[in-house]
N, C-alpha and C positions, 0 to 999 in steps of 0.2 A: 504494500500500500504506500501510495507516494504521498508526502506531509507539504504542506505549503506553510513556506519558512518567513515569507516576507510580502506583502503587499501593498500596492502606491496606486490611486486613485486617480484616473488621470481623465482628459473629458470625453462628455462624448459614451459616458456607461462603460467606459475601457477600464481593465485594471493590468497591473504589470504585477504579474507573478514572478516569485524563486520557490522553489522546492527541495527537501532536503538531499536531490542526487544532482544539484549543481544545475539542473534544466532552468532557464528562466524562458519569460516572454508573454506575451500580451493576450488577452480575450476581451471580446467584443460582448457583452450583454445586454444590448440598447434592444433587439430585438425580445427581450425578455417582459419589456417595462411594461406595467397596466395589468400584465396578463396572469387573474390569479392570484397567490398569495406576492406576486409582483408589483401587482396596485401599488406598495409601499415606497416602492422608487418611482411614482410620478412626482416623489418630493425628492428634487435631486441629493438634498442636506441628507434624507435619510439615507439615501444610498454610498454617500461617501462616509457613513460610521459601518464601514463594514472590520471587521477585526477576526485574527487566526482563530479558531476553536479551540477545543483540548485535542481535539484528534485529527489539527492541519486544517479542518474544512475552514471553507468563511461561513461567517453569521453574521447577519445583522440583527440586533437585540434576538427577541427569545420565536422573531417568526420566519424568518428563513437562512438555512444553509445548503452549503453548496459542497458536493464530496470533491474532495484534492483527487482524485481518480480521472471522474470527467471534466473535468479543467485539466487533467494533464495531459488529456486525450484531443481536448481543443486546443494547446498550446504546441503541440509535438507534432500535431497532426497524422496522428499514429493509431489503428486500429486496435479495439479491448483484446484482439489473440495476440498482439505485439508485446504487450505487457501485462498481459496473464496467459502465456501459455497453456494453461490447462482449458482454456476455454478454445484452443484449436480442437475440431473434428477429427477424428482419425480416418480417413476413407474407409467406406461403407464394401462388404462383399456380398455376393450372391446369396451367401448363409443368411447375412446379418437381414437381407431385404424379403425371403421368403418365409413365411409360414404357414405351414398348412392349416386348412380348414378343422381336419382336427383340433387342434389345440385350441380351440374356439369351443368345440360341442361341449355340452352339459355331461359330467358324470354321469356313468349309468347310478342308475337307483336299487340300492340290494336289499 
C-alpha cells in the first residue's frame, strides 16, 4: 500500500503529491467538484484544508477521503495489476472454461 507523505494545494482543484516510495506528481480533481459527498469543494476554502490521514489517505475534516492507492494510480499512470500483482489473471484453459452439465444436476435422493 503506497502512503502519501506530502501534499500542496495548488489551483484549479490540483494537488501535488509525494508518496513514501519517492513517486511524486500532480492530480487533477476539479472534475470531482459538486458531485456527491463532493458538494463540499464548491467552497474552494474547504477544499484546500485537505491534510495526510493516519493511513497516507487525504481527508478533509471527518467527510471525505481519498485512498493513496488511487491517487497513485492517477499520478503514475499505471494500471491496479502494475502494482498489485496479484490482481493479474493467470490465463484461462480449456479445463478451467468447461463444465459439464452434471455438476449442475441435483443429488439423487436416497
Amino acid at each position: 500500500m503506497h502512503r502519501i507523505t506530502e501534499v500542496k494545494v495548488l489551483a484549479n482543484y490540483r494537488l501535488h503529491l509525494a508518496f513514501n516510495d519517492g513517486v511524486c506528481g500532480t492530480v487533477d480533481l476539479s472534475e470531482m467538484v459538486g458531485k456527491g459527498v463532493f458538494a463540499l469543494w464548491r467552497d474552494y476554502r474547504a477544499f484546500e484544508q485537505v491534510r495526510i490521514g493516519s493511513s497516507g489517505e487525504l481527508v478533509w475534516s471527518d467527510q471525505i477521503d481519498l485512498c493513496p492507492d488511487s491517487l497513485y494510480l492517477k499520478v503514475t499512470g499505471k494500471k491496479p495489476e502494475e502494482i498489485f500483482p496479484k490482481l493479474a489473471r493467470e490465463p484461462m484453459n480449456s479445463e478451467t472454461l468447461y463444465c459439464s452439465p452434471a455438476a449442475f444436476a441435483d443429488p439423487p435422493i436416497e
